[in-house]
GUFITOR-869595 format. One line per field, with one value per residue (C-alpha): residue in three letters; residue number from 1; x, y, z. Coordinates in Angstrom, 2 decimals, m for minus. Each point is the difference from the previous one (the first is absolute). Layout:
<rs>
aa <- [Ala / ...] .
i <- [NUM / ...] .
u <- [X / ...] .
v <- [Y / ...] .
w <- [Z / ...] .
</rs>
This chain:
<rs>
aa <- [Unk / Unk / Unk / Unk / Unk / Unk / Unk / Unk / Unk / Unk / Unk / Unk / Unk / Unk / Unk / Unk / Unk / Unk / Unk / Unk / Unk / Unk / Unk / Unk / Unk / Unk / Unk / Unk / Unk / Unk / Unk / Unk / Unk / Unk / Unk / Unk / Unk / Unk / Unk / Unk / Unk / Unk / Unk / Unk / Unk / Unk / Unk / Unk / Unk / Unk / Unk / Unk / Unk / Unk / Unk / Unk / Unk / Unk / Unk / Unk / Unk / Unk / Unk / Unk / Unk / Unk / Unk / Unk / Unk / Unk / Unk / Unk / Unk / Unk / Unk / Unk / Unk / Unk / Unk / Unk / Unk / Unk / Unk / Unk / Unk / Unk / Unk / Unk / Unk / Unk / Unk / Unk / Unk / Unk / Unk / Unk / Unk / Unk / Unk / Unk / Unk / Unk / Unk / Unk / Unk / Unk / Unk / Unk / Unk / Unk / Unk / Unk / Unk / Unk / Unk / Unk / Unk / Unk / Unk / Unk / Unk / Unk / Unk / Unk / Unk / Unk / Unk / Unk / Unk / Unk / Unk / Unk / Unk / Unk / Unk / Unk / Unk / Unk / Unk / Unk / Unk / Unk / Unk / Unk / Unk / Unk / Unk / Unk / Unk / Unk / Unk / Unk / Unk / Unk / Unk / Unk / Unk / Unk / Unk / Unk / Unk / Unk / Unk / Unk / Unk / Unk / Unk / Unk / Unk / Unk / Unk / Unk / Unk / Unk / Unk / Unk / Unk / Unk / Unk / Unk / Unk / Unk / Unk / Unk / Unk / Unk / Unk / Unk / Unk / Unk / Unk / Unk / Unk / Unk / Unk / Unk / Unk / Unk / Unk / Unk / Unk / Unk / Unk / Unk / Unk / Unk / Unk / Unk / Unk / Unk / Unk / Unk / Unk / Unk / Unk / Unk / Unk / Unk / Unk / Unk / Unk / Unk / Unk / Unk / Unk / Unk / Unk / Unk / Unk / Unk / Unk / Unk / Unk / Unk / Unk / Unk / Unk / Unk / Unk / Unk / Unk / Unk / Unk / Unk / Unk / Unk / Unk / Unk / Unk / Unk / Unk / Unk / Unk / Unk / Unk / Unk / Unk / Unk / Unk / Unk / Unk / Unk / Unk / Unk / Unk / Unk / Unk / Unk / Unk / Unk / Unk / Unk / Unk / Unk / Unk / Unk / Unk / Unk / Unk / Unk / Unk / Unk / Unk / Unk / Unk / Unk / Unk / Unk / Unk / Unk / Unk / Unk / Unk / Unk / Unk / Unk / Unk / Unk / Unk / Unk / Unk / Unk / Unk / Unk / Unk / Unk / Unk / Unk / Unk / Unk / Unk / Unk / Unk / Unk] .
i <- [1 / 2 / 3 / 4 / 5 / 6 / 7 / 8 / 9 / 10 / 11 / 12 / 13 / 14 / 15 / 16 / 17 / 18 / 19 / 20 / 21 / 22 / 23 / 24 / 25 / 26 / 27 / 28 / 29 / 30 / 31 / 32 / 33 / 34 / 35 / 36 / 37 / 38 / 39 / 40 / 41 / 42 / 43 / 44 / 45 / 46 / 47 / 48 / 49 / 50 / 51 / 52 / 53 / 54 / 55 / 56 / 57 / 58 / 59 / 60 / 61 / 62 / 63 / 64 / 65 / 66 / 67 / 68 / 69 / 70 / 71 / 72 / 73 / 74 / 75 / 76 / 77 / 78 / 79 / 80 / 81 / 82 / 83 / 84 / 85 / 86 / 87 / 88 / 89 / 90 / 91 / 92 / 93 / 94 / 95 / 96 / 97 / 98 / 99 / 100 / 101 / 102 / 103 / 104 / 105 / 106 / 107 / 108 / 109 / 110 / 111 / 112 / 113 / 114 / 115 / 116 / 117 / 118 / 119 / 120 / 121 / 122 / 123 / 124 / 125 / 126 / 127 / 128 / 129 / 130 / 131 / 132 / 133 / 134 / 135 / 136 / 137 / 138 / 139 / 140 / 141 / 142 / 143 / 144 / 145 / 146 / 147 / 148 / 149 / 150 / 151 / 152 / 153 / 154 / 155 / 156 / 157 / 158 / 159 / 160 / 161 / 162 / 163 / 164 / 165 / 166 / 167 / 168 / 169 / 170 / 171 / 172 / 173 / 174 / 175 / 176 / 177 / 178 / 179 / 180 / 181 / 182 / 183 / 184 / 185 / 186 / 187 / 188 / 189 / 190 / 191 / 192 / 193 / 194 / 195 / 196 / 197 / 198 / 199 / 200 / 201 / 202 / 203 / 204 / 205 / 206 / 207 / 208 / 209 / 210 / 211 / 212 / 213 / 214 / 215 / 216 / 217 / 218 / 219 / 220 / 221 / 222 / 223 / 224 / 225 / 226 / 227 / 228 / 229 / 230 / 231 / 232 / 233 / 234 / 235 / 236 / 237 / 238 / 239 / 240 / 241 / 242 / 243 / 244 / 245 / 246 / 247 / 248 / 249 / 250 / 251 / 252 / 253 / 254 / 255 / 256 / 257 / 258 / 259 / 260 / 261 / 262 / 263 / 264 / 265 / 266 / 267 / 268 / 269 / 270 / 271 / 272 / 273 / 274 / 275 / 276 / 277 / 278 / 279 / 280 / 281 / 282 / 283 / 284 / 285 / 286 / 287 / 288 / 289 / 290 / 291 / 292 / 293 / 294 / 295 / 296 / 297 / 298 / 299 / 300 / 301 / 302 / 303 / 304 / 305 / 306 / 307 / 308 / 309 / 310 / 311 / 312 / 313 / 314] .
u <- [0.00 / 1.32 / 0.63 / m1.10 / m3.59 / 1.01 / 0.73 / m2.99 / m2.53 / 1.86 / m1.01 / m3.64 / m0.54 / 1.45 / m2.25 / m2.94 / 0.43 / 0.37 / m2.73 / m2.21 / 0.89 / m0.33 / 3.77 / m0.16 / m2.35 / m2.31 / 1.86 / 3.60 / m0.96 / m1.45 / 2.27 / 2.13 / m1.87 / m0.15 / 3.86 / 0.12 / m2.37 / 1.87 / 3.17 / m1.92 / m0.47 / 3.07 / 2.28 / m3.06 / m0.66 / m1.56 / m4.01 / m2.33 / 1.67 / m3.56 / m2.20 / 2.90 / m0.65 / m4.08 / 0.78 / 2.47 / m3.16 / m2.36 / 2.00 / 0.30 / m3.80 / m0.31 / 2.98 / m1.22 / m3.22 / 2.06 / 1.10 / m0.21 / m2.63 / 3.13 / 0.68 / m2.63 / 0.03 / m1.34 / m2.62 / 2.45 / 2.24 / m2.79 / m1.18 / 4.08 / m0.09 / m2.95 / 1.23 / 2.87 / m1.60 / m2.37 / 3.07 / 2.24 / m3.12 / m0.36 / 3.55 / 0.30 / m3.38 / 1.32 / 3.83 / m2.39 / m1.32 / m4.04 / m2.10 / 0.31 / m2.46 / m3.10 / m0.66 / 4.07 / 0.52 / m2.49 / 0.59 / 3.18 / m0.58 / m2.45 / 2.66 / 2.58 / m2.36 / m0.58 / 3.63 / 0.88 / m2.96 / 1.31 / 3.35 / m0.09 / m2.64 / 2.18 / 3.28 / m1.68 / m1.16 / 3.18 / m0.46 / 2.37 / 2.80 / 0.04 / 1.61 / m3.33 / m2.60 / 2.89 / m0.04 / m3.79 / m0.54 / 2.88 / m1.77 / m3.34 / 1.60 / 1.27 / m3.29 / m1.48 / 2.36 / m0.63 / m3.71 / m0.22 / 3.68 / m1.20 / m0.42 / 3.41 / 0.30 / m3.12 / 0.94 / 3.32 / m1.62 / m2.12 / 3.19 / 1.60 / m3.43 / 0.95 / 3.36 / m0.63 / m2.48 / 2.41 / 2.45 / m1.77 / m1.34 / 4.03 / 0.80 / m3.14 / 1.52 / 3.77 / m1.34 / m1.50 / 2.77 / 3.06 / 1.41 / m1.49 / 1.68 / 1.55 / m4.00 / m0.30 / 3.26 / m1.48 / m3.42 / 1.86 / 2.22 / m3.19 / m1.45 / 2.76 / m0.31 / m3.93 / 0.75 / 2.53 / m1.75 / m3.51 / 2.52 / 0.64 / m3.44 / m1.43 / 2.90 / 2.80 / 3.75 / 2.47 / 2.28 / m2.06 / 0.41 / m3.31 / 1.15 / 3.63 / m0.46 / m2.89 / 2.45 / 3.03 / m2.11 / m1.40 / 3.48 / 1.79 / m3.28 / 0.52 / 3.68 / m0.95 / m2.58 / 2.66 / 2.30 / m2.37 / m1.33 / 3.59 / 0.80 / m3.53 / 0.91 / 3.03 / m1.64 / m2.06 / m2.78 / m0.57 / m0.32 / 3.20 / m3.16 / m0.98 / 3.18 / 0.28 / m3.02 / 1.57 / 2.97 / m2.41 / m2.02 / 3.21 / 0.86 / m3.64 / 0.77 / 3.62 / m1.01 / m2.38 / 2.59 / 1.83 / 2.59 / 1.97 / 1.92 / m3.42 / m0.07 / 3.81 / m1.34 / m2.72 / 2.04 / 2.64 / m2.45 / m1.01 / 3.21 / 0.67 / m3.13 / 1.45 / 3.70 / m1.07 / m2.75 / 2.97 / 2.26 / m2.43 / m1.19 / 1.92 / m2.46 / m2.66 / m3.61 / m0.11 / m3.08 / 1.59 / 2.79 / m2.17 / m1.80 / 2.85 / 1.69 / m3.49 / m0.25 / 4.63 / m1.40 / m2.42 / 2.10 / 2.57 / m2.65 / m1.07 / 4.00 / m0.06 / m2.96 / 1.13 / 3.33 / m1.78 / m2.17 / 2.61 / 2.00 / m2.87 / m0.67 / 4.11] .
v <- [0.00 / 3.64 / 1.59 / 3.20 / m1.95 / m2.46 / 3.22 / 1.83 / m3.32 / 0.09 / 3.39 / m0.09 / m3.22 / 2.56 / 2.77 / m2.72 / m1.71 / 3.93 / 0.84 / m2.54 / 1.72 / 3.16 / 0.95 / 0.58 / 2.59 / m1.24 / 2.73 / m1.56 / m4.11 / 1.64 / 1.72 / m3.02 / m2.11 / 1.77 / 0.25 / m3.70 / m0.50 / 2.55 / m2.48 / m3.15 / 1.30 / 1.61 / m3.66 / m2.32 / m1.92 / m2.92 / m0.34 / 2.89 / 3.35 / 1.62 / m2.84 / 0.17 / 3.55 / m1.04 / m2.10 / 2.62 / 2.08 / m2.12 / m1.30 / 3.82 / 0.50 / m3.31 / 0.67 / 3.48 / m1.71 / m2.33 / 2.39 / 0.14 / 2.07 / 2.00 / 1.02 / 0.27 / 1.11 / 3.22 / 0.69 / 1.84 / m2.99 / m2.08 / 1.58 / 0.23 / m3.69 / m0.05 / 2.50 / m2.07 / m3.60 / 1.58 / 1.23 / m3.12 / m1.92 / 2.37 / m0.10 / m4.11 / 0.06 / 2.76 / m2.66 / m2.94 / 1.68 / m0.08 / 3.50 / 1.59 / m1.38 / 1.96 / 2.90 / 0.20 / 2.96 / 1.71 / m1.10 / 0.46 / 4.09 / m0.08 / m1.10 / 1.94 / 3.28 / m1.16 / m0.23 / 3.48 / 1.31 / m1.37 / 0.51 / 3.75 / 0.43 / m1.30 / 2.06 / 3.37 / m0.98 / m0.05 / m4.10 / m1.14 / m0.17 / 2.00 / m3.60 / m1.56 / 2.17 / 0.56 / m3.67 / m0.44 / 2.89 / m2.05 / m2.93 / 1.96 / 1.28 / m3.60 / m1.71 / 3.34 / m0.30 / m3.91 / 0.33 / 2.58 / m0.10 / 2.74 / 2.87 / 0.21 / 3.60 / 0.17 / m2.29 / 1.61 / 3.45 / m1.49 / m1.41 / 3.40 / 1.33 / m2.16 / 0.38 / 4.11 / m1.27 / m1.69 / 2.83 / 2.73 / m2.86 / 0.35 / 3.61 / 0.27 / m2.97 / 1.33 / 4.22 / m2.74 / m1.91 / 1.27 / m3.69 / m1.23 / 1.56 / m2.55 / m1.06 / 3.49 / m0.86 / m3.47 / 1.52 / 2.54 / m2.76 / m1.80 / 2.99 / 0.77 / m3.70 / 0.34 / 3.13 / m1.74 / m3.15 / 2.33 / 2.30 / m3.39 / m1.19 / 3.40 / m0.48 / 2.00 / m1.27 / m0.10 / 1.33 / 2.95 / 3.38 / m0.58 / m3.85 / 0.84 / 2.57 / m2.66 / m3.08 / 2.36 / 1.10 / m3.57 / m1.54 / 2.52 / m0.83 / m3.56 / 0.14 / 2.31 / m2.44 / m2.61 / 1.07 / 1.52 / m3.19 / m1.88 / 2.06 / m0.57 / m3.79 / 0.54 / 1.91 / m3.20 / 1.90 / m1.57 / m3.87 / m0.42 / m1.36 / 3.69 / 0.99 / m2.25 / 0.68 / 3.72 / m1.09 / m2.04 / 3.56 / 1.86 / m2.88 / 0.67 / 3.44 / m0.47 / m2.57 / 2.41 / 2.35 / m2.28 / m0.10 / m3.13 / m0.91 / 0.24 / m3.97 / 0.37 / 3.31 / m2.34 / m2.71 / 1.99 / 1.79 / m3.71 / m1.21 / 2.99 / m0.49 / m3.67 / 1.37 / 2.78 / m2.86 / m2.64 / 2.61 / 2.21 / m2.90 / m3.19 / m2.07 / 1.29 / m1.16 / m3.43 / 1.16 / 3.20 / m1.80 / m2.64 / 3.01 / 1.69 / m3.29 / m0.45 / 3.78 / m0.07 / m3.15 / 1.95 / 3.18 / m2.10 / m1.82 / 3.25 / 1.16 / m3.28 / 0.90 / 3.20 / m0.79 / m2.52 / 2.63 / 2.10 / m2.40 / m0.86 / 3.39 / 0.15] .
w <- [0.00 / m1.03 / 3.49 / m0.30 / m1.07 / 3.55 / 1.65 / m0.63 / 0.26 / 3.43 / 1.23 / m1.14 / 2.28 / 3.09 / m0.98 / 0.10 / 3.01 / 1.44 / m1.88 / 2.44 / 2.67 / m1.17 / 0.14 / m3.60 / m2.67 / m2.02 / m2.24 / 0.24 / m0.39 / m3.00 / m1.19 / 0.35 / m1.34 / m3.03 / 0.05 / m0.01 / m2.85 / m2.14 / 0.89 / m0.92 / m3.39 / m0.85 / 1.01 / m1.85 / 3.54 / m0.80 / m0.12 / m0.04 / 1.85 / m0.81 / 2.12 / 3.34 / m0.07 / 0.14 / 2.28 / 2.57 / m0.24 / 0.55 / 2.71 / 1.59 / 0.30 / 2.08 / 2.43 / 0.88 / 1.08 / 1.55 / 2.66 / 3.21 / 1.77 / 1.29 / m3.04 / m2.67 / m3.02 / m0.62 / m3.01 / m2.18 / 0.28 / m0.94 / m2.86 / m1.33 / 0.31 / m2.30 / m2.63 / m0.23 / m0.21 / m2.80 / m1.52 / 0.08 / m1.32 / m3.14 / m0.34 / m0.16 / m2.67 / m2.21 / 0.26 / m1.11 / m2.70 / 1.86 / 0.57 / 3.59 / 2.58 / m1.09 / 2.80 / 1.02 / m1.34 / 1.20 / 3.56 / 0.34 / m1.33 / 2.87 / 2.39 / m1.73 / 0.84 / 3.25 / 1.14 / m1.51 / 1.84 / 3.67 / m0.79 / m0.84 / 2.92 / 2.07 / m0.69 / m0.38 / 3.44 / 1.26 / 1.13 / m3.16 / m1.94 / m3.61 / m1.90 / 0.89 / m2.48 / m2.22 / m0.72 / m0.20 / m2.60 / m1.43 / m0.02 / m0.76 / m3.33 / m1.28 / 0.68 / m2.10 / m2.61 / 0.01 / m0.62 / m2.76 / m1.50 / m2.25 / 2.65 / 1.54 / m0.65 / 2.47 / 2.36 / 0.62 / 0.47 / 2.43 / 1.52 / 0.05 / 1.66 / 2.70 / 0.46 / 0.44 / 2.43 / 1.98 / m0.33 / 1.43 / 2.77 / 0.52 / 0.35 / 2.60 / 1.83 / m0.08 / 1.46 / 3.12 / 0.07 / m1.27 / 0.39 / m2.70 / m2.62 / m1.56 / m1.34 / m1.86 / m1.58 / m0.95 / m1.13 / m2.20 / m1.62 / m1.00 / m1.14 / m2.29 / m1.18 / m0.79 / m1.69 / m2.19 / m1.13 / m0.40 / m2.08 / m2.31 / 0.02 / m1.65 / m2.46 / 1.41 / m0.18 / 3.01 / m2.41 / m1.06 / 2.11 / 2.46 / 0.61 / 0.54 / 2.70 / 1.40 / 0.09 / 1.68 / 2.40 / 0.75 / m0.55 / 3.23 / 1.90 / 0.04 / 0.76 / 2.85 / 1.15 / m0.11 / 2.05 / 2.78 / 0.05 / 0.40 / 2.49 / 1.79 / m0.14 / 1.50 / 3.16 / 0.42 / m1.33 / m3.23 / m1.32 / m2.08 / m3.20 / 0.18 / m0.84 / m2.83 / m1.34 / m0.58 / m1.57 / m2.77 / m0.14 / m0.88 / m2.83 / m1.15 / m0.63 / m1.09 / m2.78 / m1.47 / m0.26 / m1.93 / 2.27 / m0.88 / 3.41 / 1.67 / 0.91 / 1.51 / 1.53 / 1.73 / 0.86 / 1.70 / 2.27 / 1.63 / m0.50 / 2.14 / 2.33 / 0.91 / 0.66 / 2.45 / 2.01 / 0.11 / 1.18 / 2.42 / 1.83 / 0.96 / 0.34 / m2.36 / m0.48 / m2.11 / m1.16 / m1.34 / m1.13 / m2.29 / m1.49 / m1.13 / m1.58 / m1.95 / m1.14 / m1.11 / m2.26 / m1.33 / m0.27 / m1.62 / m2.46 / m1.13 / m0.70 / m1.92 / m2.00 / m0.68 / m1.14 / m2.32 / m1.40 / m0.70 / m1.87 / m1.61 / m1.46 / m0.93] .
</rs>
């Protein structure tokens, strides 16, 4: 077996058995889980990658009502569990070549509103954490996108609607709570990446003058966003996945600005990431650990990839 495949296969079992004790998000055995089907495909594991992920989410709605009374899971987790078993099971039709489960879609836009809806409620409330809407309009947009391919343009505006949403939610929260500035600085990032894909959707260019000054300003954001958050992580403050997650935001950006060293870029920021948690710690959380070996495979994959690419095009 490849061993970044045995690696990652590894770390989604943790998150699981974490997951049924409610140690671990719904969110990040999700996210995970999607991480390991991406894997699945890209080495050809044998059998059907498309019916294990079915199966993972299948598996997710019964061990969150598998809990203990302790530690229940909450209706938002419920309904993501649901979303993403409707999802899987389009997913695995669409692979065997049969028509979505009639009523899916539909559903899971339902949910898809649904989580938005708590989500934002929730942070402008001050009771939550900006990455949560961020991800459901996120999610929101996709399952848009997915159900009427031919009004992305919309659906991103919507998106960007959203996103402006959550940004002013941000600067009300920050004049409260001056703390919490590192949130406006995420909100404007993802404001100047809505503003950039909307840009391309009504036909724009990020070469032309409007999507140049767009990417720059979303390309500084995100490398700002990194590093706060780095530097978060290493106050204790932050879960190390957070901070990876920024570094793949920043090779989002860098790649559509063409920027060729942007997978080396990537991989040296976790590369970097692992170095300062091996040294800053001596005996550091195998947890940690396993999720940084699993996200340097992928980094490295991606390098890989790249490289191949670029050959390719020589």
């Amino acid at each position: 077996m490849d061993e970044r495949l045995d690696a990652i296969q590894r770390f989604v079992e943790v998150l699981r058995l974490q997951l049924l004790t409610g140690a671990a998000s719904t969110q990040r055995f999700a996210e995970w889980a999607l991480r390991l089907l991406t894997v699945e495909r890209e080495q050809g594991a044998p059998g059907d990658p498309w019916a294990r992920h079915l199966a993972r989410m299948e598996g997710l709605a019964r061990d969150l009502g598998a809990r203990p009374r302790t530690c229940p899971a909450g209706p938002d987790d419920l309904a993501l569990a649901e979303f993403l078993r409707l999802e899987a099971a389009g997913w695995a039709a669409v692979a065997r070549g049969d028509p979505a489960p009639e009523g899916a879609l539909a559903r899971r836009l339902e949910l898809a509103r649904g989580l938005w809806r708590d989500a934002a409620a929730a942070f402008e409330a001050g009771a939550g954490e900006l990455e949560a809407p961020y991800l459901a309009s996120a999610r929101l947009l996709a399952t848009e996108r997915e159900a009427d391919p031919e009004a992305g343009a919309a659906a991103l505006a919507r998106h960007l609607e959203r996103v402006l949403r959550l940004e002013a939610a941000a600067r009300r929260l920050v004049r409260a709570a001056p703390g919490r500035s590192d949130e406006l600085a995420a909100a404007t990032c993802f404001r100047w990446e809505a503003e950039a894909y909307a840009h391309l959707a009504r036909g724009g260019a990020a070469d032309d003058a409007r999507g140049r000054a767009m990417v720059k300003a979303w390309f500084d954001a995100a490398g700002t966003c990194f590093e706060r958050a780095r530097q978060a992580w290493r106050r204790g403050a932050l879960d190390v996945e957070r901070v990876h997650l920024w570094s793949l935001r920043q090779f989002d950006v860098e790649r559509l600005r063409g920027e060729r060293a942007a997978c080396e870029a990537h991989l040296a920021r976790v590369q970097r990431l692992e170095r300062e948690l091996r040294d800053g710690d001596p005996c550091p959380l195998g947890l940690t650990l396993g999720a940084l070996e699993c996200l340097r495979r992928d980094a490295l994959a991606r390098v890989a990839r790249c490289r191949a690419a670029d050959g390719a095009v020589a």
